[in-house]
Structures are given as structure tokens and as C-alpha cells.
N, CA and C atoms as an extended XYZ file, in Angstrom:
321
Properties=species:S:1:pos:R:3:atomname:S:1:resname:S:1:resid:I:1 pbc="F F F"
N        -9.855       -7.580        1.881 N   UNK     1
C        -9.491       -7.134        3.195 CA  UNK     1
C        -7.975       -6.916        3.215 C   UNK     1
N        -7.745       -5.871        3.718 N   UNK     2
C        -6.110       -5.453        4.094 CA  UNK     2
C        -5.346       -6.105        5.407 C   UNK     2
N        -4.519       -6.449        5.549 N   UNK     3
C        -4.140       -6.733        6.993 CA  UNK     3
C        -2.584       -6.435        7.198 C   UNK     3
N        -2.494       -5.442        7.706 N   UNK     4
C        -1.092       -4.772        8.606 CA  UNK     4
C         0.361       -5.891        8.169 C   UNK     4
N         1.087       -5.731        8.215 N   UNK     5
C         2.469       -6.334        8.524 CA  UNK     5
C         3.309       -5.444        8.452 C   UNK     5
N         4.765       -6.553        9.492 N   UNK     6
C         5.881       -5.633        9.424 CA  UNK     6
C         6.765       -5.679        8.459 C   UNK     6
N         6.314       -5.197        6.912 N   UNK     7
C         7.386       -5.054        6.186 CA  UNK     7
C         7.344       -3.849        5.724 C   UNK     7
N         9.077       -3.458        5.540 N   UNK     8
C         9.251       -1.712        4.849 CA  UNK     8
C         8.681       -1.618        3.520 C   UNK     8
N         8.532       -0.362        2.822 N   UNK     9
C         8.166       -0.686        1.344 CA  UNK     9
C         9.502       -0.514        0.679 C   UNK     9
N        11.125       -0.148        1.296 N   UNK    10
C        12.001        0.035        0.902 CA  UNK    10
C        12.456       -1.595        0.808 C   UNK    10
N        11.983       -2.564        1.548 N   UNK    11
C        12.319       -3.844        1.665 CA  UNK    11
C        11.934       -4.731        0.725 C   UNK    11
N        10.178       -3.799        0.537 N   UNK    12
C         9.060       -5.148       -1.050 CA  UNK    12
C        10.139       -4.329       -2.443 C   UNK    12
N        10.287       -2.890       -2.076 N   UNK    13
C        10.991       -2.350       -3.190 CA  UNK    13
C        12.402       -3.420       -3.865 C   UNK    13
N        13.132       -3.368       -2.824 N   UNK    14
C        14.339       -4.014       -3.504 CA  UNK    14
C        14.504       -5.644       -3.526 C   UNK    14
N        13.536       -5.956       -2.808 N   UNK    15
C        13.190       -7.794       -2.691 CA  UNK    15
C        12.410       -8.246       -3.642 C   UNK    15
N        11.200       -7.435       -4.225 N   UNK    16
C        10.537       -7.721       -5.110 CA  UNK    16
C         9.724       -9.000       -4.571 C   UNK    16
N         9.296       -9.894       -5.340 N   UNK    17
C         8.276      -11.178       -5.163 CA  UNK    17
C         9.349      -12.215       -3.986 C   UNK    17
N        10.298      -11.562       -3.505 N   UNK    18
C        11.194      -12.354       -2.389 CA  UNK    18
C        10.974      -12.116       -1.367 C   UNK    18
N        10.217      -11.194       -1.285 N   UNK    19
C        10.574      -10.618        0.375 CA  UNK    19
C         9.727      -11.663        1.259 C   UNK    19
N        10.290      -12.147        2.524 N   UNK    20
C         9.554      -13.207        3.062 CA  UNK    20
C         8.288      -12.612        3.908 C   UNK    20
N         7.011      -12.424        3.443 N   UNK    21
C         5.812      -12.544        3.923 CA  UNK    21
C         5.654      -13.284        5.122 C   UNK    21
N         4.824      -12.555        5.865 N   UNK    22
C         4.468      -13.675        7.516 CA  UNK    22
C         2.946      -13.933        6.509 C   UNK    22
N         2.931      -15.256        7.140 N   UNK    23
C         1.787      -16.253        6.711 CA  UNK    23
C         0.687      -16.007        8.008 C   UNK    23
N        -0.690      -14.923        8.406 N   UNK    24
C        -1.607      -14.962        8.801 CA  UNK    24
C        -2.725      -15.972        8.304 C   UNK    24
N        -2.960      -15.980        9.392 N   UNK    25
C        -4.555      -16.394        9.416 CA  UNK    25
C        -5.579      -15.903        9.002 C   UNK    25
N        -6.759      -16.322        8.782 N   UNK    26
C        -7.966      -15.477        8.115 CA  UNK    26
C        -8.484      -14.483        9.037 C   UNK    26
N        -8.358      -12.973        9.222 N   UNK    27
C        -9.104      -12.406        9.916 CA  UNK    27
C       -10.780      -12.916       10.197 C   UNK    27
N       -11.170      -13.473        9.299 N   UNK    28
C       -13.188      -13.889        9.431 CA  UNK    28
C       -12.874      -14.706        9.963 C   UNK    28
N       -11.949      -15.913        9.275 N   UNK    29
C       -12.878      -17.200       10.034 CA  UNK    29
C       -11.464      -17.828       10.802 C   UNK    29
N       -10.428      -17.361       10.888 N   UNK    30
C        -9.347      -18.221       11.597 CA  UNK    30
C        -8.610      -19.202       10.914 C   UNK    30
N        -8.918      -19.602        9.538 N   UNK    31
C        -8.718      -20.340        8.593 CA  UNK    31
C        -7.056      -20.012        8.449 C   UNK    31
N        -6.358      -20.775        7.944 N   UNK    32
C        -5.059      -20.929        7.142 CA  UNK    32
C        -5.466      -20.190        5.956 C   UNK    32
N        -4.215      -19.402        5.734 N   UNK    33
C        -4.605      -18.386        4.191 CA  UNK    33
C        -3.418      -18.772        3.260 C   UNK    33
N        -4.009      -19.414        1.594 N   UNK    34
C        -3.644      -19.855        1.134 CA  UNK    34
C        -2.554      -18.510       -0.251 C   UNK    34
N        -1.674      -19.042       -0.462 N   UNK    35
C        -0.967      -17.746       -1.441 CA  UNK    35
C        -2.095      -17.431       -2.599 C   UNK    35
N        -2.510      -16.311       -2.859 N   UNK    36
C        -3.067      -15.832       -4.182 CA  UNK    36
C        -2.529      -15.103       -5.001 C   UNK    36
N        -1.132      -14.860       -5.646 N   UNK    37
C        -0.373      -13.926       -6.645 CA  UNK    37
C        -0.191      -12.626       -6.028 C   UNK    37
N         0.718      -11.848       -6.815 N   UNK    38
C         0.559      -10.705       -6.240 CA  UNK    38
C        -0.061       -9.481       -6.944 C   UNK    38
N        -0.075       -8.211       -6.267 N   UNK    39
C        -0.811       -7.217       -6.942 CA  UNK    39
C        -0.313       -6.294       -7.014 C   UNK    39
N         0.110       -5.256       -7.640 N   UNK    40
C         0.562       -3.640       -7.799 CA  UNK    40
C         0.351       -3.258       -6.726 C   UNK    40
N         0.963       -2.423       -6.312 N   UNK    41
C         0.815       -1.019       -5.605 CA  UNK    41
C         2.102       -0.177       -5.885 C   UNK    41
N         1.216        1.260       -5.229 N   UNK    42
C         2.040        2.327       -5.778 CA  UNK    42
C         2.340        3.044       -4.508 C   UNK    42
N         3.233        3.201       -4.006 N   UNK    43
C         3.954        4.324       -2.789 CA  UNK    43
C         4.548        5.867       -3.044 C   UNK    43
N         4.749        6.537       -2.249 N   UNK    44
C         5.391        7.673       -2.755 CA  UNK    44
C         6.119        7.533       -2.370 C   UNK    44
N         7.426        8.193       -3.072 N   UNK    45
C         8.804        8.112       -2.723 CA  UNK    45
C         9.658        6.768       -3.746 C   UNK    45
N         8.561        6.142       -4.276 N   UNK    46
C         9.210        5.188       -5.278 CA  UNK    46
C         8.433        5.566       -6.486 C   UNK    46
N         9.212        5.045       -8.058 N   UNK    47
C         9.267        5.685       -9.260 CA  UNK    47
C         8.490        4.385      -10.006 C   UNK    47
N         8.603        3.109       -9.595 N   UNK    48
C         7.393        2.257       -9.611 CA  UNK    48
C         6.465        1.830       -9.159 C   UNK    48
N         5.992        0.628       -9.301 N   UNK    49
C         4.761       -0.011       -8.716 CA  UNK    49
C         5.648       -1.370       -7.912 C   UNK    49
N         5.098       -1.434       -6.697 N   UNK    50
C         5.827       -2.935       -6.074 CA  UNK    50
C         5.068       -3.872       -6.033 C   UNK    50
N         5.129       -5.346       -5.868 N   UNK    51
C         4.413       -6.319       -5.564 CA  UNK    51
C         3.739       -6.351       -4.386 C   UNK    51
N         3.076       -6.725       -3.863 N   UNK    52
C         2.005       -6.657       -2.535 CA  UNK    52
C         1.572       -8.548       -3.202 C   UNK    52
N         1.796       -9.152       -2.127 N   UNK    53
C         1.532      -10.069       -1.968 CA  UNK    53
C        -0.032      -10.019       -1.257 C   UNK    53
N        -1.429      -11.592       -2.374 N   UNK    54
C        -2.144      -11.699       -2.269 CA  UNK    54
C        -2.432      -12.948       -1.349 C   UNK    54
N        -3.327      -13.243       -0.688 N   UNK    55
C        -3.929      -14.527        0.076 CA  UNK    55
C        -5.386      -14.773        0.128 C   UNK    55
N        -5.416      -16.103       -0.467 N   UNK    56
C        -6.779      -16.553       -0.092 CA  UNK    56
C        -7.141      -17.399        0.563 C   UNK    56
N        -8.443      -17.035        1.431 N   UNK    57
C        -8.752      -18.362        2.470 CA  UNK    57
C        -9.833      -19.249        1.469 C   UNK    57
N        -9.745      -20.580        1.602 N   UNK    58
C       -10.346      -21.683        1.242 CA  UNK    58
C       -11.734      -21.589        1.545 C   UNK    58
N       -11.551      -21.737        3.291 N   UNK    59
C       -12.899      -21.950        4.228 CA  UNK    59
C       -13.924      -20.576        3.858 C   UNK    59
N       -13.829      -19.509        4.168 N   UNK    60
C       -14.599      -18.115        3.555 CA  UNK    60
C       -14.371      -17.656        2.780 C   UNK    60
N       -13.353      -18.088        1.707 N   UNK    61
C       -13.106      -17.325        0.336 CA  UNK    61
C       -13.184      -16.201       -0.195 C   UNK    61
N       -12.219      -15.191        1.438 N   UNK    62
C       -12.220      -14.136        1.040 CA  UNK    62
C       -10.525      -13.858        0.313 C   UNK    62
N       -10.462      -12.977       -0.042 N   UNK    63
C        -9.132      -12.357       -0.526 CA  UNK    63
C        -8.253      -11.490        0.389 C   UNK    63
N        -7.439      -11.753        0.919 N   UNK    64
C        -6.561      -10.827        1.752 CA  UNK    64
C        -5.585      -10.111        0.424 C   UNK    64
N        -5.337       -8.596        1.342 N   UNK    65
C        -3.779       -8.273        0.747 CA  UNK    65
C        -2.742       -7.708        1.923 C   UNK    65
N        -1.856       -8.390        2.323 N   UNK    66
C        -0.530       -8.049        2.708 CA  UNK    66
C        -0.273       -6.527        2.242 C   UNK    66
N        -0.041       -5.430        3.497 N   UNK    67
C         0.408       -4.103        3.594 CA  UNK    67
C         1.035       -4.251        4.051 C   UNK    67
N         2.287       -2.913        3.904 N   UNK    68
C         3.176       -2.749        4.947 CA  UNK    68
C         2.413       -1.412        5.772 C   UNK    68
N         2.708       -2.130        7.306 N   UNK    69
C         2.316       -1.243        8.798 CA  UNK    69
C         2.506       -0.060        8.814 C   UNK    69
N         3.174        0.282        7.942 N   UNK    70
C         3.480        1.920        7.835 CA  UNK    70
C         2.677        2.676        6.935 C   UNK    70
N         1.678        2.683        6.388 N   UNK    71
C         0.741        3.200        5.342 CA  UNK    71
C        -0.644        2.754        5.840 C   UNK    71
N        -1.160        3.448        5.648 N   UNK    72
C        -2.781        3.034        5.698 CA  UNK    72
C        -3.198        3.192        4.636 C   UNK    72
N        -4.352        1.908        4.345 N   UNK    73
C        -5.158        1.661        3.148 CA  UNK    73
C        -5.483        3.074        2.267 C   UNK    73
N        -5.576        2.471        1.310 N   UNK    74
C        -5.804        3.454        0.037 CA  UNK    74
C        -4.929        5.288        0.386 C   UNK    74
N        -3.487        5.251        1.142 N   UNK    75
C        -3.143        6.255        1.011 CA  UNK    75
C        -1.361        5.599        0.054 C   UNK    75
N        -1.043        6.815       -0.789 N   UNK    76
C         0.562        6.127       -0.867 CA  UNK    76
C         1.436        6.753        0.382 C   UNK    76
N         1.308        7.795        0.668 N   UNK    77
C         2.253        8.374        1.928 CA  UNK    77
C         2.076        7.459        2.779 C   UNK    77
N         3.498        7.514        3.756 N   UNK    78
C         3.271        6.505        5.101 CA  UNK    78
C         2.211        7.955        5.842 C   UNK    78
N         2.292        7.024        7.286 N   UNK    79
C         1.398        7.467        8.059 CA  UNK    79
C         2.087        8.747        9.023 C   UNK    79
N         3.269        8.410        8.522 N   UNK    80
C         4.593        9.504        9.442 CA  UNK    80
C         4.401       10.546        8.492 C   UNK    80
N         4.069       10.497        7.378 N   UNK    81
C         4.521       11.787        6.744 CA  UNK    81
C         3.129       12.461        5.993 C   UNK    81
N         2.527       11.651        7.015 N   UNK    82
C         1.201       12.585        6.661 CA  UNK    82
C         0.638       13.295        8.028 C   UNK    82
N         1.312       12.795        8.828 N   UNK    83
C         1.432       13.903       10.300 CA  UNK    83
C         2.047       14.482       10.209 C   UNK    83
N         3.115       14.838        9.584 N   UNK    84
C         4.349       15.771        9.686 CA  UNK    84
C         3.918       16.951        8.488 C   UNK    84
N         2.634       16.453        7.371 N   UNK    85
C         2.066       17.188        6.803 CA  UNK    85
C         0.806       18.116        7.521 C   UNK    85
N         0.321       17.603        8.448 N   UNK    86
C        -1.274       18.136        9.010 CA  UNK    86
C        -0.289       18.497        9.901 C   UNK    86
N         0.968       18.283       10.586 N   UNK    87
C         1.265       19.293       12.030 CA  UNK    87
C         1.872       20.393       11.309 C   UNK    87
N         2.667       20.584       10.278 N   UNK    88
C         3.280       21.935        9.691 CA  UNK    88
C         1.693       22.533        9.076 C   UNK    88
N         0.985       21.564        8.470 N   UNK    89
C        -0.397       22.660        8.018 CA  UNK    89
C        -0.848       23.476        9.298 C   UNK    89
N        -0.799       22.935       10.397 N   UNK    90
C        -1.746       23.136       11.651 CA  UNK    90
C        -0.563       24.611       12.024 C   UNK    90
N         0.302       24.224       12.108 N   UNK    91
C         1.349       25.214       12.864 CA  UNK    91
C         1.741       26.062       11.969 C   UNK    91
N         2.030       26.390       10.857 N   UNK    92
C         1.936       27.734        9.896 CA  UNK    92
C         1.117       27.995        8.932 C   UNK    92
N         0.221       27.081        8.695 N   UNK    93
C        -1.507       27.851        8.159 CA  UNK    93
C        -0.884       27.503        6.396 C   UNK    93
N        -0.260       27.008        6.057 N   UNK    94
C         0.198       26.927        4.437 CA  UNK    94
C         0.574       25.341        4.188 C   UNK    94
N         0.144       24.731        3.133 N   UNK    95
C         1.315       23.441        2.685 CA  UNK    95
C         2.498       23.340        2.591 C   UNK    95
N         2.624       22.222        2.977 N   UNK    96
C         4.256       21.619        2.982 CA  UNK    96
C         5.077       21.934        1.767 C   UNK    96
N         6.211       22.713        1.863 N   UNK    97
C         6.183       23.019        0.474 CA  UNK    97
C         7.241       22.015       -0.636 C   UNK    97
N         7.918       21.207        0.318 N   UNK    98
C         8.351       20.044       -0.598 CA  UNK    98
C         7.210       18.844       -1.204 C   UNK    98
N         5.789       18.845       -0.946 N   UNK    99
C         5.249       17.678       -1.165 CA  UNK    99
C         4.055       18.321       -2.271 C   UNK    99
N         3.506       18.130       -3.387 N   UNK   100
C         3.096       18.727       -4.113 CA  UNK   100
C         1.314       18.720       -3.350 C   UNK   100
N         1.033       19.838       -3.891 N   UNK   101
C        -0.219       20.521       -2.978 CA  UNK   101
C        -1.006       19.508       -3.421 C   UNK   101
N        -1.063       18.851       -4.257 N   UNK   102
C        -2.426       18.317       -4.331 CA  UNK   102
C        -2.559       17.093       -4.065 C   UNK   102
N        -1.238       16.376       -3.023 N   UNK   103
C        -1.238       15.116       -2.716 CA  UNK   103
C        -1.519       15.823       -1.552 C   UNK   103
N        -1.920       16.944       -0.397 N   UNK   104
C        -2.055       17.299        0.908 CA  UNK   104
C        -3.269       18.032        0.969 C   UNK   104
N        -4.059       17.951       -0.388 N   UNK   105
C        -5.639       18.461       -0.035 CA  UNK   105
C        -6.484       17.377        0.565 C   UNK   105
N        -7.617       17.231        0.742 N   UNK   106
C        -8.619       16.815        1.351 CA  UNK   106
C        -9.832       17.128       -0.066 C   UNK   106
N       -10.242       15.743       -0.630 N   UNK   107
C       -10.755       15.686       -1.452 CA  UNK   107
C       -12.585       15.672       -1.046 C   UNK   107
């Protein structure tokens, strides 16, 4: 399960395994969520992979991962610049022409 926070990815970028994480609760069961390592991810606009901090709850033993609020699951673009992609598609009928076409198709 994914769960929102307010951190930049310019912030996990240059903080690395420092950046101070807010400590949620278990979305299922309300439980305290215990640290589980961290995991890759990949953004656009950065030339690596950053840490994404993992959590596990005890009580339902599910796996959380810590996102930053500005991206939605399984995309690397934030969420700003994938409107600013579908409103220039919408308003001159062509792709964005700084962002490579095949990160703005629809698979």
C-alpha cells in the first residue's frame, strides 16, 4: 500500500536515507507502523534512483511505502506536469515537445 506524504523528491534526492519521514499509522488496522528498509524509486527529472522509505505494521502485516504527495502511484512525472501535458495536448492537438513522446502516450 502507498500512502501520500509531504515530502519533495528534490528533498529524498539530496537527503537520501535522512530525510525525516512522518511516522503514520496503519491505513487497515490503525496499528503503529514499524520501519521496514528502504526501496528504489525512479522520478523524472532525476538521473538516479532515490530511497523511498518502507513500513511495516506488526498487527496486519501489511507493507506500506512512503510517497511523496506530488506524484501518483506507479507514475515518475509529478501530477503538475502531467496536467500541463494533457492541457497543451488538449489545446494544440500535438505533444509537448520538450518531454519525450513516449513518456505522454497512453499505453
Amino acid at each position: 500500500m502507498i500512502i501520500p506524504v509531504d515530502v519533495t523528491v528534490n528533498q529524498i534526492a539530496a537527503q537520501g536515507k535522512e530525510v525525516p519521514w512522518p511516522k503514520p499509522s496503519c491505513p487497515r488496522c490503525g496499528e503503529r507502523l514499524w520501519g521496514h528498509r528502504f526501496t528504489l524509486a525512479y522520478f523524472s527529472g532525476l538521473a538516479e534512483a532515490v530511497f523511498l522509505r518502507r513500513l511495516r505494521c506488526p498487527h496486519c502485516r501489511s507493507i506500506h511505502r512512503l510517497r511523496p504527495k506530488s506524484h501518483w502511484r506507479r507514475f515518475q512525472s509529478s501530477i503538475e506536469t502531467i496536467k500541463q501535458v494533457i492541457i497543451y495536448r488538449w489545446e494544440r492537438g500535438r505533444w509537448h515537445p520538450t518531454l519525450p513522446r513516449s513518456r505522454q502516450r497512453q499505453r
